[in-house]
C-alpha angles and dihedrals in degrees: 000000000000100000107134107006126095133219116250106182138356116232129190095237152015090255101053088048099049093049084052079057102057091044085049094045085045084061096056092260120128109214131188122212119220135206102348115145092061103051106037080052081061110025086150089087091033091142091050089054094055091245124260106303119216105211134181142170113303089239104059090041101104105048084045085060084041099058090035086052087046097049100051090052102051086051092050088045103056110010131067123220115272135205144252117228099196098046097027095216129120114251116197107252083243077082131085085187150043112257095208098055102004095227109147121255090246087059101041110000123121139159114278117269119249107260088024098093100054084034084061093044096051086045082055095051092046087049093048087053100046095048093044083056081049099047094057095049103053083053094049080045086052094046103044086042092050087056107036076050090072081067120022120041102352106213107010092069093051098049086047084048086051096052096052089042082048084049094061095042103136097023096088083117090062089053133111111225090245094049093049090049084052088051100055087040090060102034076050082046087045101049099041093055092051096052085050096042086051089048101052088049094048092049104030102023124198121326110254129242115219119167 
């Protein structure tokens, strides 16, 4: 369904991409959205699904990044955040919609309120902390698992220890250096044992069973 066209931005969810649509479409562009049931269901991993693409010809793709890019910046330049009443929550002024409960701004949208603005800062600086905390956890968990794996279940801890190191992707900046250097030692621990556990599969096979 997608041969020939290309993806021209990613959007958190259906809505948001399908309002990008109807700007693009106003300017005489015809867009395509991509994958979006399934993420906007589960908007909660947006980020693991890949997000809702907008695509276009290839042709008109450029001047469809042109007029996005123009647009976000005209909204940054001249028109605050605003918030949503029913979330409570601030959505950049880049959204016609609310990205918690996708109701549009004309529906639920409001000014800030006054202290909300250094309440939210103070709530960003507690959730950085405690996922930088997180973050370094889940790396000490990978790497204990991806040794204790040589030994002790060969194979299932260190696809338990891949999928914690997976989980951290993007989050090298909220490392210490000692705990960087313990993911890469474990991600070096975990793909080595599976190469030899597939080897060892693929040459010697699974033991068999006789009565």
């Amino acid at each position: 369904m997608n041969s020939g066209l290309t993806e021209i931005t990613t959007c958190a969810s259906e809505v948001n991409a399908n309002h990008l649509k109807a700007v693009l479409a106003a300017e005489g562009i015809e867009a395509f959205v991509a994958g979006g049931r399934a993420e906007t269901m589960m908007s909660y991993v947006g980020v693991a699904l890949g997000g809702v693409n907008l695509l276009t010809r290839p042709a008109q793709a450029e001047a469809a990044r042109e007029i996005i890019s123009g647009r976000q910046h005209s909204n940054d330049a001249t028109q605050p955040d605003w918030y949503c009443r029913d979330c409570k929550v601030a959505v950049d002024c880049g959204f016609e919609c609310c990205w918690s409960c996708e109701q549009s701004r004309g529906l639920v949208g409001g000014e800030i309120p006054p202290g909300e603005i250094d309440s939210d800062e103070e709530a960003l600086g507690e959730i950085a902390e405690v996922d930088a905390a997180d973050i370094e956890a889940r790396v000490t968990r990978a790497y204990r698992a991806a040794l204790f794996g040589i030994g002790l279940f060969p194979g299932f801890l260190h696809l338990y220890s891949s999928y914690l190191l997976n989980s951290v992707i993007g989050h090298f900046h909220a490392m210490s250096l000692p705990t960087v250097r313990r993911w890469y030692a474990a991600m070096i621990v975990n793909i080595a044992m599976i190469f030899v556990i597939h080897y060892v599969l693929l040459y010697y096979g699974l033991p068999a069973f006789t009565d």
